[in-house]
ZANULO-678684 format. One line per 5 residues: number of its first residue (from 1); their letters; for each residue z, x, y of C-alpha. Coordinates in steps of 0.001 Angstrom, whole numbers, m for minus. Example, Ala and Ser with C-alpha at 12.3 -4.5 7.8 and 13.67 -1.06 7.14 Angstrom:
BEGIN
1> AS> 7800,12300,m4500 ~ 7140,13670,m1060
//
This chain:
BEGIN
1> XXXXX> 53500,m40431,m69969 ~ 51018,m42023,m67102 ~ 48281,m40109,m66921 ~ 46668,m39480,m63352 ~ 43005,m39991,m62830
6> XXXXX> 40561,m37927,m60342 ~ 40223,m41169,m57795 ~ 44201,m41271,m57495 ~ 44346,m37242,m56722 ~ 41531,m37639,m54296
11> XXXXX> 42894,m40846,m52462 ~ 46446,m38706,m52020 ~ 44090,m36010,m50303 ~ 42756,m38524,m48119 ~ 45747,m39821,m46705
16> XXXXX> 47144,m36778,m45634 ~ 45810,m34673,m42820 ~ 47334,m31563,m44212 ~ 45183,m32043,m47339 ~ 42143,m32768,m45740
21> XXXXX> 42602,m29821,m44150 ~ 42717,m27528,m46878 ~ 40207,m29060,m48715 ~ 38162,m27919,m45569 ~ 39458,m24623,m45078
26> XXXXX> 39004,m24140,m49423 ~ 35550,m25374,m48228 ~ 34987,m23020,m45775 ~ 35803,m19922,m47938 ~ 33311,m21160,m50522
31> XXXXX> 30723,m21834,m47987 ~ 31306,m18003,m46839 ~ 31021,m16827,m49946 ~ 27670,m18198,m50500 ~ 26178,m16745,m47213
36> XXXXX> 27536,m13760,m47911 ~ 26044,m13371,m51405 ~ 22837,m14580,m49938 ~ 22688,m13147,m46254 ~ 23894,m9280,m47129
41> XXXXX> 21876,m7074,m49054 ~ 23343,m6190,m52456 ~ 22469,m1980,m51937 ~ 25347,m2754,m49079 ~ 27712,m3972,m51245
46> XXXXX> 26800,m1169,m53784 ~ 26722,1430,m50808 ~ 30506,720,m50211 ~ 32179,3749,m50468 ~ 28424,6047,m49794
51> XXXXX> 29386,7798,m46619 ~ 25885,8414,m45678 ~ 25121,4736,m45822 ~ 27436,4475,m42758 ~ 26468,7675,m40815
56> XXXXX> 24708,5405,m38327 ~ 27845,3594,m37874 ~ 30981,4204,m35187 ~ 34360,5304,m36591 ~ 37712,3731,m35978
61> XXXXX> 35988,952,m33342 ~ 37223,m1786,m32240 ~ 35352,m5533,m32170 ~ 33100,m6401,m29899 ~ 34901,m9510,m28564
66> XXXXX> 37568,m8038,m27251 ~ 35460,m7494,m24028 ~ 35809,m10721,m23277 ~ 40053,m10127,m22956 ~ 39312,m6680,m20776
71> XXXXX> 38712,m6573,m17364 ~ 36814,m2808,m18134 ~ 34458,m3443,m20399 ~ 34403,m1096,m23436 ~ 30706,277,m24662
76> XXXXX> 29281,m1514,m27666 ~ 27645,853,m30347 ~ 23460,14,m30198 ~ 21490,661,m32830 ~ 18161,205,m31610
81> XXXXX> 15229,514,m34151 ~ 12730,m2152,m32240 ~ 11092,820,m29612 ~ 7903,m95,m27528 ~ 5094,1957,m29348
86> XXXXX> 2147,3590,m27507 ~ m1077,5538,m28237 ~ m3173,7328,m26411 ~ m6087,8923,m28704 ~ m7811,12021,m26641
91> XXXXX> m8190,15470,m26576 ~ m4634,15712,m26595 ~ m3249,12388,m28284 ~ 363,10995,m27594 ~ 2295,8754,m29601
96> XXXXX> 5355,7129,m27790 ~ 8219,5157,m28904 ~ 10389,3687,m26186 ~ 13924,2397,m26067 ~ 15346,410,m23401
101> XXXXX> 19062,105,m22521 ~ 20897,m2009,m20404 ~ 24194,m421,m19745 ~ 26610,m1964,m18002 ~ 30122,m1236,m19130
106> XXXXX> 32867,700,m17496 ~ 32950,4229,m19645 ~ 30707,6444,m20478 ~ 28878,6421,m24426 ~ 30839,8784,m27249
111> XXXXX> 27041,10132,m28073 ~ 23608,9013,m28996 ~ 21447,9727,m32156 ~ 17718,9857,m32212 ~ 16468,9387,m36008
116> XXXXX> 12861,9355,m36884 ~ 10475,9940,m39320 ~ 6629,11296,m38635 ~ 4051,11713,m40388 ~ 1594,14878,m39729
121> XXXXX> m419,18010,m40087 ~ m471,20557,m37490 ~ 1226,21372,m34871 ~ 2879,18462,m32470 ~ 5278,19049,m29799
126> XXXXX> 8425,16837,m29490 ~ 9125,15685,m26321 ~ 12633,13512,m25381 ~ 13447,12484,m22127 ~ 15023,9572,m20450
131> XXXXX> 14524,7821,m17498 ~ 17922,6517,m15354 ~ 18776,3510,m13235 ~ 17826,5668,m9694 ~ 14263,6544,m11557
136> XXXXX> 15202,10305,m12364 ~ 13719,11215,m15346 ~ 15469,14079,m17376 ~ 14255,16173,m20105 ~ 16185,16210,m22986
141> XXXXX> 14242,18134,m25416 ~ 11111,20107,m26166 ~ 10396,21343,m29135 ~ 7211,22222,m31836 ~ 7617,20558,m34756
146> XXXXX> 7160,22219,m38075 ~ 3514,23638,m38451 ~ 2059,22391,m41550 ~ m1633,22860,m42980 ~ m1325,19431,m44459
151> XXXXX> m87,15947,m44293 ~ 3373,15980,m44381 ~ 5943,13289,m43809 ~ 9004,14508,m41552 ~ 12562,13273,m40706
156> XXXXX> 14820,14206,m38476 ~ 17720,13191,m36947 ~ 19098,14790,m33011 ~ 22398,14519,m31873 ~ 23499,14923,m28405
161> XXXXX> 25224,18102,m28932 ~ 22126,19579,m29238 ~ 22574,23184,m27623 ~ 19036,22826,m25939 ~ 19805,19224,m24837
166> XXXXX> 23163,20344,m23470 ~ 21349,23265,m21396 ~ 18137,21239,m20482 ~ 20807,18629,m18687 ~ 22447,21643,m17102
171> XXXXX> 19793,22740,m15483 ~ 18481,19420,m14208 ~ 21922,18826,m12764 ~ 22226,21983,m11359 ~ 18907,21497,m9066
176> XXXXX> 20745,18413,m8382 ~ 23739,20096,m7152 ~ 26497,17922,m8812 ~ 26893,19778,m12483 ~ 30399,19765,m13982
181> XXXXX> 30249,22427,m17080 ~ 33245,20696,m18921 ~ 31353,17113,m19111 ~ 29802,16262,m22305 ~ 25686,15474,m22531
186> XXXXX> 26241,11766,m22594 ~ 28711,11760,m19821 ~ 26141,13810,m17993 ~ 23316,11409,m18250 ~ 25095,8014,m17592
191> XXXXX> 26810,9410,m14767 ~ 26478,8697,m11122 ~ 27008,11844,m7924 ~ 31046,10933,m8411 ~ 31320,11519,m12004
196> XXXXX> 31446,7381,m12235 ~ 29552,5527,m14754 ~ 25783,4957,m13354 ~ 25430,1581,m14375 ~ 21615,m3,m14842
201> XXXXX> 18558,m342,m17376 ~ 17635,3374,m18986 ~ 14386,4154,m20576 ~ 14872,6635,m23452 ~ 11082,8277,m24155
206> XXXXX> 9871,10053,m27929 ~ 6917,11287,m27316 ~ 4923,13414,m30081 ~ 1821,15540,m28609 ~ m1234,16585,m30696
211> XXXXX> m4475,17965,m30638 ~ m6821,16202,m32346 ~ m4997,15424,m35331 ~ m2999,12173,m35159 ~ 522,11455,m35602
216> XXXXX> 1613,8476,m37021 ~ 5948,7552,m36312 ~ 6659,5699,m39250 ~ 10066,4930,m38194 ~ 12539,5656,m35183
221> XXXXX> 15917,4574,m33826 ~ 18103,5476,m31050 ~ 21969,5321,m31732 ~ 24143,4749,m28568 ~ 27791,5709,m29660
226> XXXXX> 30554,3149,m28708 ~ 33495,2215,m29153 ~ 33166,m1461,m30264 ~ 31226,m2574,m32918 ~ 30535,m5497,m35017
231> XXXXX> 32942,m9039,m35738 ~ 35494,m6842,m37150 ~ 34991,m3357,m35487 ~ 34850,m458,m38555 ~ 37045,1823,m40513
236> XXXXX> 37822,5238,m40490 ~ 34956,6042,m42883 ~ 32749,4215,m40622 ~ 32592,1193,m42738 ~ 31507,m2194,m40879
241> XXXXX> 35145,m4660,m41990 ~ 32924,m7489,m41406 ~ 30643,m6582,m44857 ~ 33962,m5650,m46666 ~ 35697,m8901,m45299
246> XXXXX> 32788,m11100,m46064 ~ 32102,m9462,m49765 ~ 35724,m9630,m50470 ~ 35858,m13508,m49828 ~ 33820,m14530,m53074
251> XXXXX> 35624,m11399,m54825 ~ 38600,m13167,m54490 ~ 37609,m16634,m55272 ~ 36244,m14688,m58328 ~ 39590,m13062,m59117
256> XXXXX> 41653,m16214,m58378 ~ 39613,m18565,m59991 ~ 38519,m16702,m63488 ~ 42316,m15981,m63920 ~ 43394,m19334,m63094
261> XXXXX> 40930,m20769,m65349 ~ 41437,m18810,m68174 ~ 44792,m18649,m68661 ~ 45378,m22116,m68048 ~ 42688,m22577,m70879
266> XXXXX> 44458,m20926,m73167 ~ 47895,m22033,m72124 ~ 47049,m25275,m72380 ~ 45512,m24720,m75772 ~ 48189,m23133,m76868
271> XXXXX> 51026,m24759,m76100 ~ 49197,m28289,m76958 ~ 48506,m26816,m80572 ~ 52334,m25600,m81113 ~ 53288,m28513,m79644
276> XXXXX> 51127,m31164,m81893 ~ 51817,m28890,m85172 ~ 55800,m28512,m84830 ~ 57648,m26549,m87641 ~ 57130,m22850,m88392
281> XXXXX> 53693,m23216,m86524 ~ 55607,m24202,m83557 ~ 58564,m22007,m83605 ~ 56419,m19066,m84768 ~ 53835,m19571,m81576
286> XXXXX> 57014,m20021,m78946 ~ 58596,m16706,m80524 ~ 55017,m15007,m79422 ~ 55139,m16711,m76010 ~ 58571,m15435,m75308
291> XXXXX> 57682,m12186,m76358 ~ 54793,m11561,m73975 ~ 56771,m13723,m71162 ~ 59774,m11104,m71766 ~ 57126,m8326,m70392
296> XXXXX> 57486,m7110,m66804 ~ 53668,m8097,m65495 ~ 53447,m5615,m62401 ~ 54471,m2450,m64517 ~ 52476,m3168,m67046
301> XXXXX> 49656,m3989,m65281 ~ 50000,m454,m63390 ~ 50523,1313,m67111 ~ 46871,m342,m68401 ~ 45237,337,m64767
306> XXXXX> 46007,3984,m65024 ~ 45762,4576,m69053 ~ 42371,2395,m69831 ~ 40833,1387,m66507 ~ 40872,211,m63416
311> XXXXX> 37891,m1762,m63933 ~ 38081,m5604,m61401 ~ 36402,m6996,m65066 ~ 39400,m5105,m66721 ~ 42202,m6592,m64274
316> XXXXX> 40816,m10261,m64708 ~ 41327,m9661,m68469 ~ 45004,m8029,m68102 ~ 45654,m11086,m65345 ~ 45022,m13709,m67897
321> XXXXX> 46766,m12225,m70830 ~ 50429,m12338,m68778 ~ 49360,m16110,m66894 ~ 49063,m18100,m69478 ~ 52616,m17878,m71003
326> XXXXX> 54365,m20414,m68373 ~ 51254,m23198,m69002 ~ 51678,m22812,m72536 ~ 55463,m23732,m72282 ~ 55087,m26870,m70362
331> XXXXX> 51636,m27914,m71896 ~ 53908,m27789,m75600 ~ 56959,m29858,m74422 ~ 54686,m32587,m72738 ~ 52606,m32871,m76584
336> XXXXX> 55835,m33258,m78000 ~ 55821,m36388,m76288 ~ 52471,m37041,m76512 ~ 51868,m36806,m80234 ~ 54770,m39708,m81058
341> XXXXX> 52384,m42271,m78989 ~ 51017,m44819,m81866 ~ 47762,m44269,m81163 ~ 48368,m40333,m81988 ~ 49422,m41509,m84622
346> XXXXX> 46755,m43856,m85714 ~ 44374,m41337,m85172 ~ 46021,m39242,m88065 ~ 46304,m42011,m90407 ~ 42906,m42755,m90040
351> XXXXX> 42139,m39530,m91392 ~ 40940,m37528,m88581 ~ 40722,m34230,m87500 ~ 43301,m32229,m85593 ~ 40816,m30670,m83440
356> XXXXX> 39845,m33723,m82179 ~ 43167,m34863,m81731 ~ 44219,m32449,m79871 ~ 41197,m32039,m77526 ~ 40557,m36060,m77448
361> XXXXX> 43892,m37845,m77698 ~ 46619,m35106,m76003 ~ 44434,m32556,m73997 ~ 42940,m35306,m71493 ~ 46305,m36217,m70819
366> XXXXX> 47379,m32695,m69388 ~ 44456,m32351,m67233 ~ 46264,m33429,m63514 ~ 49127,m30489,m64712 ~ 46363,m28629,m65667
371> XXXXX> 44322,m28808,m61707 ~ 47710,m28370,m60461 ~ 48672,m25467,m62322 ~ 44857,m23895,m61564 ~ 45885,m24339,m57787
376> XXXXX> 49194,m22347,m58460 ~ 47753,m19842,m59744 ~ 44707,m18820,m57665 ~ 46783,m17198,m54826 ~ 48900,m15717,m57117
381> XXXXX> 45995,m13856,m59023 ~ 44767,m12944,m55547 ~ 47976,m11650,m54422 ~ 48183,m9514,m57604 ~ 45446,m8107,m57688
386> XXXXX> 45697,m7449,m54057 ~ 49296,m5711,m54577 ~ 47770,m3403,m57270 ~ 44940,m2117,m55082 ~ 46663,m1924,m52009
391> XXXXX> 48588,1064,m54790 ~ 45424,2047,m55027 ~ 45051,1339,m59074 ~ 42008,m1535,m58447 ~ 38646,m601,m58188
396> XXXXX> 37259,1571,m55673 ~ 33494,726,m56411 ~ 34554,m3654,m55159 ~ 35711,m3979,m51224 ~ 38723,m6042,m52149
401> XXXXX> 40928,m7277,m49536 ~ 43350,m5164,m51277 ~ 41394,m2263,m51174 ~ 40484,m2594,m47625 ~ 44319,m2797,m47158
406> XXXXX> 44793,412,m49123 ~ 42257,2431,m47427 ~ 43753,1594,m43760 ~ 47338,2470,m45439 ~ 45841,5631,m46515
411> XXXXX> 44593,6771,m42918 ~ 47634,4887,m40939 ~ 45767,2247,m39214 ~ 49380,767,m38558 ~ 51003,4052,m36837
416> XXXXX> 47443,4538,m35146 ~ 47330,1289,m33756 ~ 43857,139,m35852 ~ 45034,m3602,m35734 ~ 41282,m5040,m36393
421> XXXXX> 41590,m2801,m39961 ~ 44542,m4248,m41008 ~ 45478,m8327,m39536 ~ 41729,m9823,m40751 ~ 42005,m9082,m44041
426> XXXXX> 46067,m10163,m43826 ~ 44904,m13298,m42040 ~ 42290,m13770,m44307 ~ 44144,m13616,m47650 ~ 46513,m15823,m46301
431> XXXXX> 44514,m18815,m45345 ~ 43697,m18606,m48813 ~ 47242,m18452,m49929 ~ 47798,m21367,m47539 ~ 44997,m23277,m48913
436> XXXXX> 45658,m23024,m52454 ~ 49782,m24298,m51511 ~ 48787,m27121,m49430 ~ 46009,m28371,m52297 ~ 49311,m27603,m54939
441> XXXXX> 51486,m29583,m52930 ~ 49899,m32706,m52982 ~ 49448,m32511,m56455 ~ 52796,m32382,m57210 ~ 53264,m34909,m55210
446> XXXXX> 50644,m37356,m57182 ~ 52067,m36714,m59943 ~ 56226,m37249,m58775 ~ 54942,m40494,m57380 ~ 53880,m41452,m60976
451> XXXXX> 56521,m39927,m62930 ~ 58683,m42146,m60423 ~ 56467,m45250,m61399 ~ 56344,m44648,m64980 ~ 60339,m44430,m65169
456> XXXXX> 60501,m47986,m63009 ~ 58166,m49602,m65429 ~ 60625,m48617,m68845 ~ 63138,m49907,m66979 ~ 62329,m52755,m66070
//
C-alpha cells in the first residue's frame, strides 16, 4: 500500500480550479471566524437570548441593502449615540445634546426612542423638541425631572407614544391647520401639508434646564425606528442575524472539526490496534464496533439531549462516540495489510514495542485516509448538530446556525415571508457543506490515482 505524502495532496489541489476554490472559500470561513471572535464583544455573544440587550434593536427588519433593489426606499433603523453637546453655565444653565438626521426615504419612521442618563440634584426641566426640514420647530416634551436634595444619577428612556408628546404635536398641528387625529406621532412629525413624507435634515434637541446647580448628561441616544437594519436585518426577538451568523461560523468549525478530529482519532486507533493484534483481540474489538454501529445515531442522540443535557460540550462528546465506528472499520482492514510488510515485521523481531509499531510503522501510513475521512466528516457533524437544534434539543445559550433555524421555525419566518431569517444561515451552512465535499473529493481522487498506480506496478 503506496502511501500519499502532503506535497502530492497539495499539487492535486493546485491543478484543479474547483479545489482551489474551496480551499479559499474553507479559508474564508476561518478568516471570519477570527474577526468575529476578535471584532464582537463577548457580553454579545453571552447576551444572546437577553431580550433587553436587544430593546434598542428593530423587530422582524429586513437588510439594509435591499434599498439598493427598491425604487422606494425603505427607512433604516439609526441609533444615534454621537449628539452635539452644549453648555451654557448662567443663572439658569442649559445642557444640550443634539442629534441630526438626514431623512430621505419614502415612508414614514415606525417610532423613535430617546434614552439618557443625567446626573443631578435639584430640580431641572426636560425639554425635547425637534427642528424640521421647513425650520418649524416642535415641542415634543416638557417635563420636571425628579426633585432630589442630592446627587443623583437618572435614566430614562421616552418613547413616541408618549401621551404628552402625542398631544403637544396635536396642538402644534392644529395651529397649523393640517392635523389628522388617526396619524401616529412619528408620522406627524416627518410629514409634509399632504400627509407625504417631508423629506430633509431634522435637528432633534435634549435640553436639561437648571438653576444654579449643574447637570451633567452622562449618556444619550436617539433611536429612529425602521424597518431595515443591519447585513442581515433581525429576528423576531429583535436579535441582529448578522452577530448570530457571524458567532455561529467558528461554532461550527468548532463542532465540525472537534468531532471530526476525535473520532477519527480514535477510529483510527482503534481499528489499527484490532487490526495489528488479530485473534480474540481483534474479533472481540469488531464485535464492540458492530454493536455501537448497530445503534440508530439521531434517536439516540435526541434520548441523551433530553435525559442528561443539551449541553454544545455534551453533543461534541455524544457526536464522537457514534463517528468513529466507520474509521475504525477501514483503518483495521488496511493494518491487516499493513502489518504483513517485512519491515513490520522486522520491527517485531527486533524486539520492539507495539506502541511504537503501531504509531511509527502502520499509523503514518493511514494518515491521507485519515485527512480524507476528517473532510467527510466535518459537514456531517455540522449538519447533525444543526438537525438536532433546528428540534430544538441543542443549546439555547450558543447562536448555532441550527438554532437560528429553529427560532425562525418557531415564529414562521417561512409562512411570514422573513426570507433574510431563514436563506443566510441555509446559504451559509451550505458553502460549508460544499467546501468540505469539494476538499473530500479531491482526496479521493489522490488517493484512486495511486491505488491505480500501485496495482500497475505489481503487475508489471
Amino acid at each position: 500500500m503506496s502511501a500519499v505524502s502532503s506535497s502530492e495532496i497539495w499539487q492535486e489541489f493546485a491543478k484543479s480550479k474547483v479545489g482551489l476554490v474551496g480551499i479559499g472559500i474553507l479559508a474564508s470561513l476561518i478568516i471570519l471566524s477570527a474577526v468575529a471572535v476578535i471584532t464582537i464583544p463577548i457580553d454579545t455573544f453571552k447576551q444572546w437570548n437577553n431580550p433587553g440587550k436587544w430593546i434598542s434593536y428593530p423587530k422582524t427588519s429586513v437588510p439594509i441593502w435591499i434599498n439598493y433593489f427598491m425604487t422606494e426606499k425603505i427607512p433604516e433603523h439609526l441609533i444615534l449615540d454621537n449628539p452635539s453637546a452644549i453648555t451654557k453655565d448662567d443663572i439658569i444653565s442649559l445642557t444640550s445634546h443634539q442629534f441630526g438626521v438626514q431623512y430621505y426615504y419614502d415612508d414614514f419612521p415606525s417610532d423613535f426612542i430617546y434614552e439618557f442618563s443625567v446626573e443631578y440634584s435639584g430640580s431641572q426641566l426636560l425639554q425635547i423638541s425637534v427642528i424640521r426640514p421647513d425650520q418649524s420647530q416642535i415641542l415634543l416634551l416638557s417635563r420636571s425631572l425628579p426633585h432630589s436634595d442630592t446627587n443623583i444619577i437618572h435614566h430614562e428612556r421616552i418613547f413616541s407614544t408618549d401621551n404628552t408628546i402625542k398631544k403637544n404635536i396635536q396642538i402644534h398641528f392644529s395651529e397649523m391647520g393640517f392635523y389628522n387625529q388617526s396619524t401616529s406621532s412619528e408620522d406627524m412629525i416627518f410629514a409634509n401639508k399632504d400627509g407625504q413624507v417631508l423629506k430633509g435634515d431634522y435637528l432633534f434637541l435634549l435640553n436639561i434646564y437648571g438653576v444654579e446647580e449643574k447637570v451633567k448628561i452622562i449618556d444619550s441616544r436617539l433611536i429612529l425606528g425602521g424597518k431595515a437594519f443591519g447585513m442581515m436585518g433581525t429576528d423576531e426577538l429583535r436579535r441582529d442575524l448578522a452577530v448570530g451568523l457571524l458567532w455561529g461560523t467558528p461554532l461550527a468549525l468548532f463542532i465540525g472539526i472537534s468531532v471530526a478530529v476525535g473520532s477519527v482519532t480514535a477510529g483510527l486507533i482503534y481499528g489499527v490496534y484490532a487490526g495489528f493484534k488479530g485473534k480474540k483481540t481483534d474479533e472481540a474489538m469488531m464485535r464492540f464496533n458492530d454493536v455501537i454501529y448497530a445503534l440508530p445515531a439521531l434517536p439516540f442522540l435526541i434520548i441523551l439531549a433530553v435525559t442528561i443535557s443539551n449541553s454544545i460540550f455534551l453533543l461534541v462528546g455524544f457526536l464522537m462516540i457514534f463517528s468513529w465506528v466507520g474509521i475504525a472499520k477501514v483503518s483495521r482492514s488496511m493494518a491487516l495489510q499493513i502489518k504483513t510488510r517485512q519491515y513490520v515485521e522486522a520491527s517485531q523481531m527486533m524486539g520492539q514495542k507495539n506502541s511504537k509499531i503501531i504509531f511509527k510503522h502502520i499509523i503514518p501510513q493511514l494518515l491521507p485516509y485519515a485527512f480524507a475521512s476528517i473532510a467527510i466528516s466535518v459537514p456531517a457533524a455540522i449538519t447533525t448538530e444543526a438537525g438536532i437544534s433546528f428540534l430544538g434539543l441543542g443549546d439555547p445559550t450558543f447562536p448555532t446556525w441550527g438554532q437560528i433555524l429553529h427560532d425562525a421555525f418557531t415564529y414562521g419566518a417561512a409562512a411570514r415571508g422573513m426570507w433574510w431569517w431563514i436563506r443566510s444561515e441555509e446559504h451559509t451552512s451550505e458553502l460549508q457543506s460544499r467546501t468540505n465535499r469539494v476538499c473530500r473529493l479531491l482526496l479521493e481522487k489522490k488517493k484512486k490515482k495511486t491505488r491505480v498506480g500501485s496495482r500497475s506496478l505489481s503487475v508489471a
